[in-house]
C-alpha positions in Angstrom: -11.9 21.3 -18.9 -11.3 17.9 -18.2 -8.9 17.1 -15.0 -6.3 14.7 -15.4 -5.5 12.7 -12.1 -2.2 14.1 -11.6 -3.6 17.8 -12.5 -6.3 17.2 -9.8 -4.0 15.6 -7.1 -1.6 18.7 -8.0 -4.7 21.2 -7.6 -5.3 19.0 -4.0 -2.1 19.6 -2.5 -1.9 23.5 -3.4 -5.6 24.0 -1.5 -4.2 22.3 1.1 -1.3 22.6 3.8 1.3 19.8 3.8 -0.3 18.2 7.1 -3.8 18.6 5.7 -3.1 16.7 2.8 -1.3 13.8 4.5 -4.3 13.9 7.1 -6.2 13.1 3.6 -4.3 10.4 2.6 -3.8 9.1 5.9 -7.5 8.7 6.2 -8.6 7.2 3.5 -6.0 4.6 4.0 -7.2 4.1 7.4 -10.9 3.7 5.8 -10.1 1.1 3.6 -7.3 -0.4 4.9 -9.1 -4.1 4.3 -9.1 -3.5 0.6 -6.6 -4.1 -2.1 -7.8 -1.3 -4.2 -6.6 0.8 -1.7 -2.9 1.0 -2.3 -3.5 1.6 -5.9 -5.7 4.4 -5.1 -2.4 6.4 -3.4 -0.4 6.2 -6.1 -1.4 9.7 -7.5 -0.4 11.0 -4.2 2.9 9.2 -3.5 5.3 11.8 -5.7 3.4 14.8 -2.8 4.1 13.1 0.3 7.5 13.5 2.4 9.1 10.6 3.0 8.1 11.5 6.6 4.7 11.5 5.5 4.8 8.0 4.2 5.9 6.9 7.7 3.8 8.4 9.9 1.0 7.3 7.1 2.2 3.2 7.7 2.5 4.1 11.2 -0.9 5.1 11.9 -2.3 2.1 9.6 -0.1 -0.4 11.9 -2.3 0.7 14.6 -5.3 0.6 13.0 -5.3 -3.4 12.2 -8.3 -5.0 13.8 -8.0 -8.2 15.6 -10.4 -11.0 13.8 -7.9 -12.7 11.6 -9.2 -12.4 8.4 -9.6 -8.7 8.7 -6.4 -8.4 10.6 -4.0 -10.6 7.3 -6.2 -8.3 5.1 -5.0 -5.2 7.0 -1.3 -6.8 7.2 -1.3 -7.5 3.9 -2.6 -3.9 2.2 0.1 -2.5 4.9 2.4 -4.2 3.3 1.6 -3.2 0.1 1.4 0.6 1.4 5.3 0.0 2.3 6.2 -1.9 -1.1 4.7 1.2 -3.0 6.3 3.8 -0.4 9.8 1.9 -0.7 10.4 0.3 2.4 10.5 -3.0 1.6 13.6 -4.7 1.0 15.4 -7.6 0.6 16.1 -8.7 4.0 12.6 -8.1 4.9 11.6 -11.2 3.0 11.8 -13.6 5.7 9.5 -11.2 7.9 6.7 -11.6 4.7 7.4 -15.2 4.0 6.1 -15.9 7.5 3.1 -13.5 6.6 2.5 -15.9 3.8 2.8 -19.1 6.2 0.0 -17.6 8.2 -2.1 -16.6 5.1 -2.2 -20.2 4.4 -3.6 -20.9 7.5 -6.4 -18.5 7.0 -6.7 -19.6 3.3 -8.2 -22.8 3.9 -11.8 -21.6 3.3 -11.7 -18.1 1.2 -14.9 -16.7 0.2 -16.2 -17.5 -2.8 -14.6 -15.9 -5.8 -12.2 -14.2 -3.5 -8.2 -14.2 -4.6 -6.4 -15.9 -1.7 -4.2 -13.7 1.1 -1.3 -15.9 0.0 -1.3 -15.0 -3.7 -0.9 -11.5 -2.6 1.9 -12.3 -0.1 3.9 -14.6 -2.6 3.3 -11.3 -5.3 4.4 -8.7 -2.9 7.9 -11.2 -2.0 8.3 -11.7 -5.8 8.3 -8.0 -6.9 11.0 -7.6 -4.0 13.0 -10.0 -5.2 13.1 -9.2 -9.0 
């Protein structure tokens, strides 16, 4: 029988207490806090979590941003991401990101090769706000 994501997610949280499971989450997103995938790879989990959860989860990824500044707008910026897909992002947050995306510029004078720019992502995350 072949799982589908939300039948294996559903089969996760009932092995699993409440704090386990948010432990889970938590750590992964800690793990790969520096990647983009990351946020996509909660959303199966997002309809389980309290809204609770989802704090402490941003809260403990806030303290896990490391302090070279290329890893540290990547970490900002999947955080940010993590809060658009958790709800907390609203409107009069915008300012706070557009200043994010000031200082992604900055940083974005010499991406990596083939690498999407930290602004793109910034201006994306304002934009879906906005809409």
């Amino acid at each position: 029988m072949i799982l589908c994501p939300s039948d294996a997610v559903q089969k996760l949280v009932a092995r699993n207490s409440p704090d386990a499971f948010r432990n889970q989450v938590t750590l992964y997103a800690e793990r790969y806090i520096e990647l983009s995938s990351m946020v996509f790879d909660l959303y199966p989990f997002i309809p389980f979590l309290s809204e609770e959860d989802k704090r402490e989860i941003v809260v403990s990824l806030e303290a896990k941003v490391i302090t070279e500044p290329q890893r540290v707008a990547r970490s900002r910026l999947s955080i940010a991401k993590v809060k658009k897909v958790f709800g907390f992002l609203k409107v009069e947050d915008v300012k706070g990101l557009h200043e994010e995306y000031l200082r992604a510029l900055e940083l974005d004078s010499k991406p990596e090769k083939g690498e999407r720019k930290l602004a793109d992502d910034w201006v994306i995350i304002i934009n879906e706000i906005l809409d």
